[in-house]
MDTraj code that builds the backbone (N, CA, C; nanometers):
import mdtraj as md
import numpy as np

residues = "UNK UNK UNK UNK UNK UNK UNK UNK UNK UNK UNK UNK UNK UNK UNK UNK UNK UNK UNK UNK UNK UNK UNK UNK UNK UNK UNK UNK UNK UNK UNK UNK UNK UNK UNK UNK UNK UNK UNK UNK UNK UNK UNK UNK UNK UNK UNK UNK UNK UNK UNK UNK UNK UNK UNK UNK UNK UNK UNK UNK UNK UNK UNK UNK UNK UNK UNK UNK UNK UNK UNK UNK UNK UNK UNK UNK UNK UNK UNK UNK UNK UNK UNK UNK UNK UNK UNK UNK UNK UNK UNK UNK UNK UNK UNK UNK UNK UNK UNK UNK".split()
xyz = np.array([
    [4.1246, 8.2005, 9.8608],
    [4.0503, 8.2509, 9.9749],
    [3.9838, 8.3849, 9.9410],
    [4.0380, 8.4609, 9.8642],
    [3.9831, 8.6022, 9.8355],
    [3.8559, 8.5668, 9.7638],
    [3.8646, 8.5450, 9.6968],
    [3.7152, 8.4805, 9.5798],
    [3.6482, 8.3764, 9.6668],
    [3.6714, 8.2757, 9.7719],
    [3.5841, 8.1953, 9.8452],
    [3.5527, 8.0724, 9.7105],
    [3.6754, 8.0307, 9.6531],
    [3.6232, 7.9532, 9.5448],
    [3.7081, 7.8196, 9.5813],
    [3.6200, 7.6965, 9.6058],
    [3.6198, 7.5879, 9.6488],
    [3.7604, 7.5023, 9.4785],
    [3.7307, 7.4755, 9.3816],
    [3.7569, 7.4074, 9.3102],
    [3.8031, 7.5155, 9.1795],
    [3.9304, 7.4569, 9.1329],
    [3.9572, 7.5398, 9.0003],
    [3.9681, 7.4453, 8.8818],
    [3.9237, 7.5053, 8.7979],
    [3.9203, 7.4276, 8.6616],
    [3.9820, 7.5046, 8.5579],
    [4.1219, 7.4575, 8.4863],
    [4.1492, 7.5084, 8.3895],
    [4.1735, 7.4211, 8.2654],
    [4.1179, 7.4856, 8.1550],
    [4.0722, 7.3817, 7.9663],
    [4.2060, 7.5063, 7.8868],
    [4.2601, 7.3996, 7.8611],
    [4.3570, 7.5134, 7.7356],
    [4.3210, 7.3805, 7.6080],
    [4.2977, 7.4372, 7.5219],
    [4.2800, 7.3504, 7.3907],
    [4.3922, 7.3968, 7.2661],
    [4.3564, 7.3037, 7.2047],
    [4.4389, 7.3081, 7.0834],
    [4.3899, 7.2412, 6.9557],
    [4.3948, 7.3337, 6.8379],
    [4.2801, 7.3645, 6.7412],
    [4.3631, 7.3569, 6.6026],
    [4.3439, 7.2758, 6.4626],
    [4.3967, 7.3098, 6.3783],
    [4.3557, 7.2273, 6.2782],
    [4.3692, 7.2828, 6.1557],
    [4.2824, 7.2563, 6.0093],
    [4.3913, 7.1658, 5.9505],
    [4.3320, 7.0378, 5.9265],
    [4.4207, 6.9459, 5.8477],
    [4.3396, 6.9622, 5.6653],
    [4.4485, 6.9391, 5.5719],
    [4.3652, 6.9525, 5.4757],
    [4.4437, 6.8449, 5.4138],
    [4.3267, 6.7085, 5.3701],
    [4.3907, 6.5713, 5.3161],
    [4.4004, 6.6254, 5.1822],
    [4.5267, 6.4940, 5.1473],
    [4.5603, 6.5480, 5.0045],
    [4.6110, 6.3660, 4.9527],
    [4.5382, 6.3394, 4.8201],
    [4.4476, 6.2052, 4.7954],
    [4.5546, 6.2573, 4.6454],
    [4.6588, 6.1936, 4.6335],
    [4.7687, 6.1735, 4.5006],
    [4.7885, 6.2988, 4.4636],
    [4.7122, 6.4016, 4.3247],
    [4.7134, 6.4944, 4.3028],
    [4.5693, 6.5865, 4.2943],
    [4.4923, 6.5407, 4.4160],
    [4.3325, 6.5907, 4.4323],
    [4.3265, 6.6034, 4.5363],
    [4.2825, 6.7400, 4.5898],
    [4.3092, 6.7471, 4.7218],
    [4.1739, 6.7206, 4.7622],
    [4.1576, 6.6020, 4.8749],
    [4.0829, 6.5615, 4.9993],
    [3.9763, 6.6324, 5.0583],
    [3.9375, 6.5975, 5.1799],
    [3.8691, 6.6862, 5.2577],
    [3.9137, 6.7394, 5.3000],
    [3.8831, 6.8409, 5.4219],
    [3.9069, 6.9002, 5.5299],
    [3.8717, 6.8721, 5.6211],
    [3.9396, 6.8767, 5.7582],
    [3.9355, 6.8091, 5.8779],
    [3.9929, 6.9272, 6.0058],
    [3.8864, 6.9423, 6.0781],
    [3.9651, 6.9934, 6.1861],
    [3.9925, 6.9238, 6.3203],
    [4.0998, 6.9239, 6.4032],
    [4.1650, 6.8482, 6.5119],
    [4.1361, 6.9312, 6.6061],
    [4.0863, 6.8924, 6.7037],
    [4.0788, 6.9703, 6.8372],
    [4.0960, 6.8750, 6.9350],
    [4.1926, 6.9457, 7.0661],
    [4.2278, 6.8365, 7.1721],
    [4.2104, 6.9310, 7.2982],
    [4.1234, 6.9107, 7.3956],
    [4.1338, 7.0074, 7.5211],
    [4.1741, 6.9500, 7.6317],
    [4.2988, 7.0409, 7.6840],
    [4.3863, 6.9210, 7.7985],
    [4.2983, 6.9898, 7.9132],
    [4.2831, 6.9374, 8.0306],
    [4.2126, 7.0043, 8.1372],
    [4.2642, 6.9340, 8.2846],
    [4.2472, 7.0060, 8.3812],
    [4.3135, 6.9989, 8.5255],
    [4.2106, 7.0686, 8.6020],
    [4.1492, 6.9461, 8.6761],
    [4.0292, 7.0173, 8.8160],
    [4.1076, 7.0008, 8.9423],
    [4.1380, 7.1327, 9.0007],
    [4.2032, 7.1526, 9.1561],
    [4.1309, 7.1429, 9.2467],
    [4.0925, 7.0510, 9.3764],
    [4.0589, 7.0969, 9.5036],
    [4.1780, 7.2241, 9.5281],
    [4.1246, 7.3291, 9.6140],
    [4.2259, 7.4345, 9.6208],
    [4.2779, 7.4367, 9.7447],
    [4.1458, 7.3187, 9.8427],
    [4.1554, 7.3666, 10.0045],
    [4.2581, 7.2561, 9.9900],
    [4.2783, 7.1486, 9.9343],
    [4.3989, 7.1031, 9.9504],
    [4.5123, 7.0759, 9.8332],
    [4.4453, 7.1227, 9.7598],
    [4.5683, 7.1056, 9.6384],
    [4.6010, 7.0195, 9.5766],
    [4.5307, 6.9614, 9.5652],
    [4.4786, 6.8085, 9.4890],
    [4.4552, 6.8014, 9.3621],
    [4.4915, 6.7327, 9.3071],
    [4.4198, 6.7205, 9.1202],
    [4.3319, 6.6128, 9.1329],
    [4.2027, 6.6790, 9.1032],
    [4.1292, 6.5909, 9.1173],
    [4.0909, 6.5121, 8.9517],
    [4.1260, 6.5868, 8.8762],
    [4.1128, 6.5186, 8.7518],
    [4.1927, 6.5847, 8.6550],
    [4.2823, 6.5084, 8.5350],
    [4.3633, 6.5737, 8.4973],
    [4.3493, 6.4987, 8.3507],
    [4.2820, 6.4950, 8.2160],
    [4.3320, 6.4252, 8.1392],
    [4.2972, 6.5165, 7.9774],
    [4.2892, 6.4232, 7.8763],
    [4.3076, 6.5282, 7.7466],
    [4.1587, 6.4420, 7.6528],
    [4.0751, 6.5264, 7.5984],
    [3.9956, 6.4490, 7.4859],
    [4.0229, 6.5407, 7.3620],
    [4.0453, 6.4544, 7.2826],
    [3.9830, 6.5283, 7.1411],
    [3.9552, 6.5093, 7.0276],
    [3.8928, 6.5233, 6.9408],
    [3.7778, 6.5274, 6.7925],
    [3.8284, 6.5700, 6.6842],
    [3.7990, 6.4562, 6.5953],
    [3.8353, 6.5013, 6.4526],
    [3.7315, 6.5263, 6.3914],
    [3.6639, 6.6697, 6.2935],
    [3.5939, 6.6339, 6.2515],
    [3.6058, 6.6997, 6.0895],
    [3.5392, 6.5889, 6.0074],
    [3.5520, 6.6340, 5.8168],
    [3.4367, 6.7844, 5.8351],
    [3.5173, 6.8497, 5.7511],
    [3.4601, 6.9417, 5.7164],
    [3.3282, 6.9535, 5.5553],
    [3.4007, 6.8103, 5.4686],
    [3.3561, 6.7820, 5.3649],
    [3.2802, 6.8705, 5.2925],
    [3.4133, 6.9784, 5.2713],
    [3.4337, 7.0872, 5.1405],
    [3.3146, 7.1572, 5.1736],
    [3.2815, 7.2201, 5.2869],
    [3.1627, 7.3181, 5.3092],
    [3.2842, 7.4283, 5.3278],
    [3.2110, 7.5642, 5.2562],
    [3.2834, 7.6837, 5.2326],
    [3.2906, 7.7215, 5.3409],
    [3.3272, 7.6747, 5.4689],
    [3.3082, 7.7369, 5.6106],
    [3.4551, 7.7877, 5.6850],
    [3.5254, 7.7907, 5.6123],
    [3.6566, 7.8154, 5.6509],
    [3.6993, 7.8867, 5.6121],
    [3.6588, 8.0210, 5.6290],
    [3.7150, 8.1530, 5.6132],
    [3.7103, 8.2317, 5.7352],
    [3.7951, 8.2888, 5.7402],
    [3.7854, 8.3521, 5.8626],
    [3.6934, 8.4825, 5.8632],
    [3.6520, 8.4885, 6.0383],
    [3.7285, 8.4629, 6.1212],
    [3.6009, 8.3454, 6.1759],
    [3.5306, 8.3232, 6.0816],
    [3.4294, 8.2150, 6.1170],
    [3.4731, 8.0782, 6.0947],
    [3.4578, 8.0261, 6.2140],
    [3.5056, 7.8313, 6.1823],
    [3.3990, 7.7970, 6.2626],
    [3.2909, 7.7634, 6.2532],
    [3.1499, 7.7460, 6.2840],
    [3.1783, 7.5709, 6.3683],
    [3.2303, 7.5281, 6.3011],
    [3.3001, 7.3623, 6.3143],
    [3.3567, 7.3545, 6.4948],
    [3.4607, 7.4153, 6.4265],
    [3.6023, 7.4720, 6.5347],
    [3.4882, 7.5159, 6.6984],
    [3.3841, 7.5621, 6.6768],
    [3.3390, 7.6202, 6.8137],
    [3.2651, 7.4934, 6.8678],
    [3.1715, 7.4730, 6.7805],
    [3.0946, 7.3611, 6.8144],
    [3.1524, 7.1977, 6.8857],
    [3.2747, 7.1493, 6.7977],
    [3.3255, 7.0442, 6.8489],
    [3.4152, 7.0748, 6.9949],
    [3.4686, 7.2041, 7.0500],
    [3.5376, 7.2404, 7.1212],
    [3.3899, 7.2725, 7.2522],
    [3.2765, 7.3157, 7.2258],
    [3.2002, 7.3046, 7.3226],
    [3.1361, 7.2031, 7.3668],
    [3.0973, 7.0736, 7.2077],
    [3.0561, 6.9569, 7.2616],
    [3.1325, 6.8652, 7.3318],
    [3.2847, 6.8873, 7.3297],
    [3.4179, 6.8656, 7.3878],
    [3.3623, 6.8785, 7.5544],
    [3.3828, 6.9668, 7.6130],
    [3.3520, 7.0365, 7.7080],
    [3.2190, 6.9992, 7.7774],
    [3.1231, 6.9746, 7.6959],
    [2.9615, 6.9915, 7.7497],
    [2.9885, 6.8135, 7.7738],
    [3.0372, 6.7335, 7.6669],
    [2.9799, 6.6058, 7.6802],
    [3.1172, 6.5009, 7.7307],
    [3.2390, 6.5743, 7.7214],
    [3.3421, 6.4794, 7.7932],
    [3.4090, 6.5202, 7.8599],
    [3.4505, 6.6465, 7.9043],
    [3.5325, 6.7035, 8.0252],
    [3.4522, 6.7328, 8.1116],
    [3.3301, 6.8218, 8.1348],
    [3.2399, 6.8553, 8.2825],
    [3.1877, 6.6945, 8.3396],
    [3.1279, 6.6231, 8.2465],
    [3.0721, 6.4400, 8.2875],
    [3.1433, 6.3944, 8.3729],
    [3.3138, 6.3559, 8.2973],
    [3.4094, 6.3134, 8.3186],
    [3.4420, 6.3661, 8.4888],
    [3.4219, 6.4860, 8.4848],
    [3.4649, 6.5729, 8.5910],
    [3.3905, 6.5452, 8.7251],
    [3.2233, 6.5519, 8.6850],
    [3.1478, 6.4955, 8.8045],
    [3.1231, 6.4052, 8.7981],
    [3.1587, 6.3077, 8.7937],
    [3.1617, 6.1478, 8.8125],
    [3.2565, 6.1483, 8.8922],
    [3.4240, 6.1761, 8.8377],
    [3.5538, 6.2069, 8.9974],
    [3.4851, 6.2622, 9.0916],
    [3.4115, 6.3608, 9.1210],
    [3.4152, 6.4006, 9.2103],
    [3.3060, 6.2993, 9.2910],
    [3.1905, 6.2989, 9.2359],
    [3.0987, 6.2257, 9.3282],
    [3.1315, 6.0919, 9.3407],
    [3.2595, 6.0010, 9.2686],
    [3.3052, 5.9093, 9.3830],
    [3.4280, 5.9266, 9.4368],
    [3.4928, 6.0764, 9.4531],
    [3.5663, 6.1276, 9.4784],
    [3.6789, 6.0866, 9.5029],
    [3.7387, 6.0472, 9.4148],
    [3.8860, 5.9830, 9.3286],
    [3.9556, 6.1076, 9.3283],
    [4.0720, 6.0544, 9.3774],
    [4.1917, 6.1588, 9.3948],
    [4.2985, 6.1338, 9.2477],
    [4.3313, 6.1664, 9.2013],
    [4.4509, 6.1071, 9.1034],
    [4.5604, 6.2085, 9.1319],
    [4.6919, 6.1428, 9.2087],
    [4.8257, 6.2223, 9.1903],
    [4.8930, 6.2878, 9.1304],
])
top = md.Topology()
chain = top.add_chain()
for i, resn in enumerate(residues, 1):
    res = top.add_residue(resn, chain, resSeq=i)
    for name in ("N", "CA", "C"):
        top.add_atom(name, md.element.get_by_symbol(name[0]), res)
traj = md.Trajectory(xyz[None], top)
């Protein structure tokens, strides 16, 4: 009520560098990203959507993994977000599916 904010949305993700290893030659690189997410009606307390996506993607031995730059790591975690959690999100709402 203080903020006048209808709907809450909270994304916690989870992010981490797999590095394949092929007998005694090591593989590619791969990073895993999974973003769990929960959309609240607040006026009643409802979950209106609650589920998890996430992306593997090869890095295929590009020197990009040094910190504190993971160029990869941002991109798949926003196309995450841009193309399967907000979609996902207004589609529930505009046929406004409740899930328990």
């Amino acid at each position: 009520m203080k903020y006048n904010i209808d709907y809450l949305l909270v994304v916690y993700g989870q992010f981490g560098i797999e590095f394949e290893k092929v007998g005694v030659f090591n593989g590619d690189k791969r990073t895993n990203i999974f973003l769990n997410n929960v959309f609240i009606n607040l006026e009643t307390n409802e979950v209106v959507s609650n589920f998890n996506v996430g992306n593997i993607s090869n890095i295929k031995k590009k020197n990009i993994l040094s910190p504190p730059n993971y160029p990869n790591i941002d991109l798949s975690m926003n196309n995450l977000l841009n193309d399967k959690v907000l979609p996902e999100i207004e589609r529930k709402i505009k046929r406004k599916i409740v899930i328990p």
